[in-house]
Structures are given as C-alpha cells and as structure tokens.
C-alpha positions as CSV (number, residue, x, y, z in Angstrom):
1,X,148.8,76.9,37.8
2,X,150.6,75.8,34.5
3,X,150.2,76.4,31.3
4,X,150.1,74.3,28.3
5,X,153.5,72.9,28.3
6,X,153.2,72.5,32.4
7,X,155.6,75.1,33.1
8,X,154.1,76.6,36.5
9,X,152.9,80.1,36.0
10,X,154.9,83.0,37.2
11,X,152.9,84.3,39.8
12,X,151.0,82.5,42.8
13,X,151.8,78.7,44.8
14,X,152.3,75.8,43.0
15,X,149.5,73.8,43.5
16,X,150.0,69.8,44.4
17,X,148.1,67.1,44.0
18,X,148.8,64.0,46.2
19,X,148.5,60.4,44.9
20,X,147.7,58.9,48.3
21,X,147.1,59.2,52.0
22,X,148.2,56.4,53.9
23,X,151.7,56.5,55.7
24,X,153.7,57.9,53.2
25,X,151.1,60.6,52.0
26,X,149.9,61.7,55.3
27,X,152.8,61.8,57.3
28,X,155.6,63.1,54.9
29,X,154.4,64.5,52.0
30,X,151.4,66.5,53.1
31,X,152.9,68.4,56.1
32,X,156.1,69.0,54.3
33,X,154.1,70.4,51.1
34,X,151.9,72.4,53.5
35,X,155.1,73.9,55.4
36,X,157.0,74.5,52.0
37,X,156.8,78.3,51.0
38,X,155.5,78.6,47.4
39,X,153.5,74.9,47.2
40,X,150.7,74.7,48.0
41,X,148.2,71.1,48.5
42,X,145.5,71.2,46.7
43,X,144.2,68.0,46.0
44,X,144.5,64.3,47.4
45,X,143.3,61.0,46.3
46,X,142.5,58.4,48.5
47,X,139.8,56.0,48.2
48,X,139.1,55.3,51.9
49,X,136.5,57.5,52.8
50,X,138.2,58.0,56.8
51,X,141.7,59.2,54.8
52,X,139.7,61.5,52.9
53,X,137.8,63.0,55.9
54,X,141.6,62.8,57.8
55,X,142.8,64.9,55.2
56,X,140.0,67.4,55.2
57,X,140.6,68.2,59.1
58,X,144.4,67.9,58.7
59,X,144.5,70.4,55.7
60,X,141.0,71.9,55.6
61,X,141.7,73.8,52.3
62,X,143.0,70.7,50.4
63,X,139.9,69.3,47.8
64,X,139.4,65.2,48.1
65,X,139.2,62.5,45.2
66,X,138.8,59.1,45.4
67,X,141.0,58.4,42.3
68,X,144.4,59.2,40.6
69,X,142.2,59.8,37.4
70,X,140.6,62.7,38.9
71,X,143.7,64.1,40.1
72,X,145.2,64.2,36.7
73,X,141.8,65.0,34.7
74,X,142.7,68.4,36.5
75,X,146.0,68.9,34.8
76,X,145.3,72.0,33.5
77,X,145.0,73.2,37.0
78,X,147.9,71.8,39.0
79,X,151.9,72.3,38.7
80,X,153.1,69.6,40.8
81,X,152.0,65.3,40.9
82,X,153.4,63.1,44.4
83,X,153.4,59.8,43.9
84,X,152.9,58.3,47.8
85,X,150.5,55.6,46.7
86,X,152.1,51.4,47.0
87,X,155.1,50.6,45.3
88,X,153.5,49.0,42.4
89,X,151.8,52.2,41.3
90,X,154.5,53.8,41.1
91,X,155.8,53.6,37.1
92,X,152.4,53.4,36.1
93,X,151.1,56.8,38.3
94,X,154.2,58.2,37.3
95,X,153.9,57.7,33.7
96,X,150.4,58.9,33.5
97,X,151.3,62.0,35.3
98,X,154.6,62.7,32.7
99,X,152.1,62.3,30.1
100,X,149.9,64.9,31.6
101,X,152.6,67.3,31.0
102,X,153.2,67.8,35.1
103,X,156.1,67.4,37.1
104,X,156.4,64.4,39.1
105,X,158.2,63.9,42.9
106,X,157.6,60.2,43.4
107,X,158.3,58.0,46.9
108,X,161.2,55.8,46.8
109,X,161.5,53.1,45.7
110,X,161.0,55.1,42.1
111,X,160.4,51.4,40.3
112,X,160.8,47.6,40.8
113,X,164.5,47.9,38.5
114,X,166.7,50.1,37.3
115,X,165.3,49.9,33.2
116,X,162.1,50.8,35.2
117,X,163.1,54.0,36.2
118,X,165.6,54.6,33.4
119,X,162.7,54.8,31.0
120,X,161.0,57.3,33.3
121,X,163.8,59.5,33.6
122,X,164.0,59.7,29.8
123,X,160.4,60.1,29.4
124,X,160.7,63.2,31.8
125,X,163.8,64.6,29.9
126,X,161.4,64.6,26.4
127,X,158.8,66.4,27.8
128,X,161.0,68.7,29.5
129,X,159.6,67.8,33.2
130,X,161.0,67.6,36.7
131,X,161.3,63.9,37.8
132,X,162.1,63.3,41.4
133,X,162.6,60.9,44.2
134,X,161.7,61.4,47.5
135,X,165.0,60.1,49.2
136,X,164.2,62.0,52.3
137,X,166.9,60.6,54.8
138,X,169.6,62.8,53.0
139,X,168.2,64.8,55.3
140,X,168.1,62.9,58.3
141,X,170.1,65.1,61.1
142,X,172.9,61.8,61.4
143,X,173.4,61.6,57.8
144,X,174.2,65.4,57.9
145,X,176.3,64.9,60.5
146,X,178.7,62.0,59.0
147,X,178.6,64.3,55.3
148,X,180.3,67.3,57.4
149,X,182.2,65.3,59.1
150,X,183.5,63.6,55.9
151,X,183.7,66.7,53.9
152,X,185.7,68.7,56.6
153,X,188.6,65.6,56.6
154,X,187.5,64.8,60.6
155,X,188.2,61.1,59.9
156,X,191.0,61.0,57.3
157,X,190.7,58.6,54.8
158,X,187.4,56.7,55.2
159,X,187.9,53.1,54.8
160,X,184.7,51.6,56.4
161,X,180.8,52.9,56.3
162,X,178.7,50.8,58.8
163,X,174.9,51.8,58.3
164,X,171.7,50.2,59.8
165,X,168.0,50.5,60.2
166,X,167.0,48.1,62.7
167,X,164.1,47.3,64.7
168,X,162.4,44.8,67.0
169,X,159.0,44.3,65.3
170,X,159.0,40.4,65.9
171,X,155.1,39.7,64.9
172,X,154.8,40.7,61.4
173,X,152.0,44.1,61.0
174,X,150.9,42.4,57.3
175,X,149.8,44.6,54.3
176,X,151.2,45.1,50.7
177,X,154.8,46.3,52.6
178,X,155.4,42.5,53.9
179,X,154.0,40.6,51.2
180,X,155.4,37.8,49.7
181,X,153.9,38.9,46.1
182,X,157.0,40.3,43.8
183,X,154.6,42.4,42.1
184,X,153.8,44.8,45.7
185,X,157.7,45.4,45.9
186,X,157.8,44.8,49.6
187,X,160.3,43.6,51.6
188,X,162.8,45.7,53.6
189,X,165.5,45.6,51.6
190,X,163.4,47.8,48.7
191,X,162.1,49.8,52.0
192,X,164.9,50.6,54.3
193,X,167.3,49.4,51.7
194,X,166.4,52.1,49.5
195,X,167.7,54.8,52.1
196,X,170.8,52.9,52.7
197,X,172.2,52.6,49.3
198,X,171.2,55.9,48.6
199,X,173.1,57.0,51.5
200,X,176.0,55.3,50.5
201,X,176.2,56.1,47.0
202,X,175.8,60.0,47.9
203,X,178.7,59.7,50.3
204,X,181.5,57.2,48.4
205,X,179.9,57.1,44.6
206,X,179.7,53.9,42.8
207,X,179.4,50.4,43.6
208,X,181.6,47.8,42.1
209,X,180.8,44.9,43.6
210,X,177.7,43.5,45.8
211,X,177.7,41.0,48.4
212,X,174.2,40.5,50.0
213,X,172.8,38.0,52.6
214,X,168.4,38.2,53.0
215,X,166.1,36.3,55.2
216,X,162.7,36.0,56.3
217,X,162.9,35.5,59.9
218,X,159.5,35.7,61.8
219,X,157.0,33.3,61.7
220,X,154.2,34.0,58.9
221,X,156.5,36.5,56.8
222,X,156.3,36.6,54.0
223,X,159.2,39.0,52.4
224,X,162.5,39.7,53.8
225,X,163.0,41.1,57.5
226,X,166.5,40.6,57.8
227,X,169.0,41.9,55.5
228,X,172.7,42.2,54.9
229,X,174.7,44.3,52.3
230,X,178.1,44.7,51.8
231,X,178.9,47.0,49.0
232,X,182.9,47.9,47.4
233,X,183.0,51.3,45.9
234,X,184.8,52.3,43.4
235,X,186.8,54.5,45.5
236,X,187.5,51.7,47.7
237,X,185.7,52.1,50.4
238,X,183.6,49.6,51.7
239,X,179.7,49.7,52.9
240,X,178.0,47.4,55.3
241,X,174.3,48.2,55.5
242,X,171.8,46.1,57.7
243,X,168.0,46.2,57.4
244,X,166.1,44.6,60.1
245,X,162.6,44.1,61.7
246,X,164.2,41.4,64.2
247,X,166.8,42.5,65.9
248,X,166.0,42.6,69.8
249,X,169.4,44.4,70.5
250,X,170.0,47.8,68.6
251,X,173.8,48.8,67.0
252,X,174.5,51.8,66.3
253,X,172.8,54.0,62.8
254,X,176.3,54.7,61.7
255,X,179.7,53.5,62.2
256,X,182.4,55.3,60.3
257,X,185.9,54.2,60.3
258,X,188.6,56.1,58.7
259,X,192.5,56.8,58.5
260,X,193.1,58.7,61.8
261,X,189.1,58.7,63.5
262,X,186.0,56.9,63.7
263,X,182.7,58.5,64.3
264,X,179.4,56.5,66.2
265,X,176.4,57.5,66.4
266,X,172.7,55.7,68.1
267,X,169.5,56.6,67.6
268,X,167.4,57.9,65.2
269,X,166.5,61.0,63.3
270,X,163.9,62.6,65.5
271,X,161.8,64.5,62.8
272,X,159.7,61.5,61.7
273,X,158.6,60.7,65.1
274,X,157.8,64.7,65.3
275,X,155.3,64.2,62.0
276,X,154.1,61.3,63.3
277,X,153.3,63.2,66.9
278,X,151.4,65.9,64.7
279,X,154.1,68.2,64.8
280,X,155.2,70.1,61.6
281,X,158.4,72.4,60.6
282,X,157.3,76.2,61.7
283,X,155.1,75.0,64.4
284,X,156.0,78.1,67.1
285,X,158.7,77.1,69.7
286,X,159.8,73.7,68.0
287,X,163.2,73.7,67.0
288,X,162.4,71.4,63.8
289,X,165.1,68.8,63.6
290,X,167.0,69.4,66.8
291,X,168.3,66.7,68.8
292,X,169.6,67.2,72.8
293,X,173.5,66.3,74.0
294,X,172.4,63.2,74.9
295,X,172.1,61.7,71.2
296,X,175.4,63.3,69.8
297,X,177.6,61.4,68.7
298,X,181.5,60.4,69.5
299,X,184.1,60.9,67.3
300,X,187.8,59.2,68.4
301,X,190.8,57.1,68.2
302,X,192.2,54.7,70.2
303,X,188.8,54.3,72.4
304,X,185.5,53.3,72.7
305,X,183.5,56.3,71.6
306,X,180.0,54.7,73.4
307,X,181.6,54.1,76.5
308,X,182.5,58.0,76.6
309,X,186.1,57.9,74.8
310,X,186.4,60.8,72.1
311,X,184.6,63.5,71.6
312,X,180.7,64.5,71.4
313,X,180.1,65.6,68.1
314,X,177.0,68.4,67.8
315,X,174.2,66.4,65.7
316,X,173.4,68.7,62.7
317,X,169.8,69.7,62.4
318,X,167.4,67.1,60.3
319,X,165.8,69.2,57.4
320,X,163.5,67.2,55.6
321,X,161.8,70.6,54.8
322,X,164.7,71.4,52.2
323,X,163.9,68.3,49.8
324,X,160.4,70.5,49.0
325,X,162.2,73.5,49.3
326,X,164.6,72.4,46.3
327,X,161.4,71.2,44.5
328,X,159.8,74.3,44.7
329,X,163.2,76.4,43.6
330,X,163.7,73.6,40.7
331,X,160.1,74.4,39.7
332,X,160.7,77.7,39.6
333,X,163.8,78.2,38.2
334,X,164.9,75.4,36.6
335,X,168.2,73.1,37.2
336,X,167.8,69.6,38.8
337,X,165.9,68.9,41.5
338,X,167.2,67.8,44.5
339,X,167.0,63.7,44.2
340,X,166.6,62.9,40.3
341,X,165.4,59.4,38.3
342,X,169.3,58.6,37.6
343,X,170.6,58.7,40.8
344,X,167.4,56.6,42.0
345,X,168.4,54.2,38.9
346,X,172.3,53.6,40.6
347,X,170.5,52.9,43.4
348,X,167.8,50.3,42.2
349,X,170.7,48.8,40.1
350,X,172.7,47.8,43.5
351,X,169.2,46.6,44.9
352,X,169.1,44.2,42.2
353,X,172.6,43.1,42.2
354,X,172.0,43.0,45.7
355,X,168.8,40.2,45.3
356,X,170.5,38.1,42.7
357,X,173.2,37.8,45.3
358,X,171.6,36.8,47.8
359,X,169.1,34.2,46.1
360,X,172.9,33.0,44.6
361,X,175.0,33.4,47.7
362,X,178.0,34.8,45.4
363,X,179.3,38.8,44.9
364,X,177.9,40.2,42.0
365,X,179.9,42.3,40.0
366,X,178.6,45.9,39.1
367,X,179.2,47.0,35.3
C-alpha cells in the first residue's frame, strides 16, 4: 500500500488497479502485472458486466468495479494506476490518477498531442510520481534483435530503417479504434504508428524532418488504414515506416540497411499471439518469447537475405515481462521508469508533424 505522499510502502506487493478490460487491459496488462514479481492486481474497472466476470475467472483474487471513480476513491489503498481504457480517456484518467497522489503507467498513445502529454509529464514531476508509457514493442523479440545488432557494429553505418506493421483486414471490425471521430484518437497511424516512431526514435534519436502519406482505403472506413512515413534523423539516417490494415501481400517487419550489411527479418513477435492463446510468462515448459530457426532473420551483403543469401541471425527472446519488471524496480527504488511522458511527447510530436503532412502533402520540418 502507499502512504500519504503515494510512496508504496516498504514491505509487501504493490497493489494495481486497472482502468479497463477490453483488449488492452485483458490481454497485456493484466497477465503481465500478475506475472511481475512484487505487483500485484488488485482491482479492475470495467463496466461490462461479462469483462468483469472474465476478469474474476482469469484473476480470481482481483476485486471488480464498474467505474474509474471507484478505483481511485481507493487511493489510499493502492500503489500503482494502468490506464488501458480508449484513447480519449487517457489525459483525463491519467490526470485524475496524478492527482490521487499514485503512480500512473498509461497505454500508448499517452495523449492526442504532444502539449497533451507534456503537461502530464510535469504534473507527475510536481507531485513527485512515476509517469509511464506502455511502449511494449521495445520489447518485441525483432526489435531486440536489430538493437544488438546495431549496437555491436554488425551493419556498419546504418543508413536506412525500413519498419512495417501490416495486415490484411480488408472489411473494417468498427469500434472507437476505426472511427472517423478525432475526439476517439483512432486511426492506425496513432495505433501502430505509435510503436513505430517509438522504435525509431529509440534506435536513431530525433526527427528533423517528416514526410507522411495517409489513406482510408476500405469501403465504410472511416479513419486511416493505410499509412506511410518517412522520417530524417538528425543523425542522418532515414526511416520508412508503414502501417497497414490492407495490404494482401506481407514485406518484411524490418529492413535494415547499413555501410557494410543489411539485416531482414518476417514475421512477427510471437508473445502477443501467446497472451492472446491464454498463455502467460512463467507458465511451466514455455519458453516465453522464443521463436524457432525458421523465423530468424538474415543478415548479408551482396545477396538476397530471403532467398537464403547471408546469414541466419538467432532472434533474441521477446520480454514484454521486463517493462513491469522496470515499473516495479522504479517503484521501489526510484530512477525513471522504463518508457517516460517525454519520450512519449517526441513521439506524439512526429505523429503530428506526420498528420499535418499528409493532410498538406509537403515535409514538415521538426523544430
């Protein structure tokens, strides 16, 4: 528990409460928080009475609410607020959890614009509470890969970062994800987009300059399902980052392009689909993260990596369990947590720049 000033006591978990169950609450944040030594989940809020009972049987200990208010009207009692509700709740759940006195991990995207989250971030600095983003794909077992692989010099000089989420969803699902409505924040390129430029700007720093193309493809869509971004660094490297619900053929999740190697790699982290199959990290003889030979990637010269040219590269393990890990630590010990308001900030700023481009069809120039 904390105490006045929502410091969390020395002794016992840190107990969580969780601002939503739908997708993001049920299938991220809850098993992570359960598998996370030292947290515990105590409370979620849901107002569908079927996500309350599916929370009950998936964490039979946890205690249900039907409202954020009744989550925080327990402040007292809790160390930790997640913030997995829609994107427009966000700032305002957020807010009203800073001003609780409790730390505060909320999903990406953190806020609508960069002031948005700026003004969080120094909200959290006055009271002297942890403000966090969940950018979980840091973690993703690629991205781990291409970091290494950067950080040991395996590719020279990179010149060229070639990123994608794509998928071939060509019948829109609706809800408040594909609205039209500004005011929901949907659309991929806040969605998908946010894990991109985050990725980006963790690898090659920041953005100069923004070039971005965005359609709505499919019939009846409402928000963009088909984005393009091509971002200059200030270290001179170059990103290219698609977002897609329409694309019937797949390219690769990362193309990397440097002075004396390039690196490909296809397919996806596996540890979503895992949480989705009802698996979590601990669960006895599941190597949490793992993927087989058959998804490594190639790095090479001179040849064409996919068609078996270079050489298989050993995928890194995913560890989406060390973002909670790092929460729990930064709890406990202070320092910065793991993913913090300013870094999500840089990154709303390019998904601005980003829009106006787009809507402008010109480069926008970063200040």
């Amino acid at each position: 528990m904390s105490d006045s000033t929502g410091t969390p006591a020395p002794d016992g978990p840190l107990r969580v409460g969780l601002l939503g169950y739908g997708l993001a609450g049920s299938v991220f944040h809850a098993p992570l928080i359960a598998a996370t030594d030292g947290l515990v989940l105590d409370t979620v809020s849901t107002s569908a009475p079927e996500r309350q009972a599916q929370a009950r049987a998936e964490h039979p200990r946890v205690r249900t609410v039907g409202t954020a208010e009744e989550v925080l009207a327990r402040a007292a009692e809790l160390d930790l607020i997640v913030v997995a509700t829609p994107n427009k709740t966000h700032v305002p759940l957020a807010t009203a959890a800073l001003e609780a006195g409790l730390p505060v991990v909320v999903d990406k995207p953190l806020a609508a614009t960069a002031a948005e989250a700026e003004k969080l971030a120094t909200l959290a600095e006055d009271r002297g509470l942890l403000l966090s983003v969940f950018q979980n794909r840091r973690w993703d077992n690629d991205f781990r890969t291409v970091r290494k692989l950067i950080e040991d010099g395996a590719l020279g000089e990179v010149r060229r970062f070639e990123s994608r989420f794509e998928r071939w969803r060509p019948v829109p699902k609706g809800g408040w994800r594909e609205s039209g409505d500004p005011a929901e924040i949907g659309g991929l390129l806040y969605d998908l987009g946010s894990h991109l430029v985050d990725q980006a700007l963790t690898l090659f720093g920041p953005v100069v300059s923004v070039y971005a193309e965005s359609d709505v493809r499919r019939p009846g869509a409402e928000a963009d399902d088909d984005t393009f971004l091509a971002l200059t660094h200030a270290s001179g490297v170059r990103s290219h980052l698609w977002v897609s619900a329409t694309a019937p053929v797949l390219g690769p999740r990362f193309r990397v392009l440097g002075s004396t190697a390039g690196y490909v790699k296809h397919g996806l982290d596996p540890q979503e689909a895992a949480l989705r199959e009802g698996l979590r990290p601990g669960d006895e003889g599941v190597e949490w993260g793992a993927e087989p030979k058959t998804g490594w990637g190639r790095l090479g010269a001179g040849a064409t990596p996919r068609n078996g040219g270079g050489e298989a590269v050993p995928t890194l393990p995913g560890d989406y369990p060390a973002y909670y890990a790092a929460i729990a630590r930064a709890l406990r010990e202070g320092g910065a947590p793991p993913v913090t308001a300013m870094e999500a900030g840089a990154t709303l700023r390019v998904l601005e720049a980003a829009r106006l481009s787009a809507a402008e069809g010109r480069a926008v120039r970063m200040g």
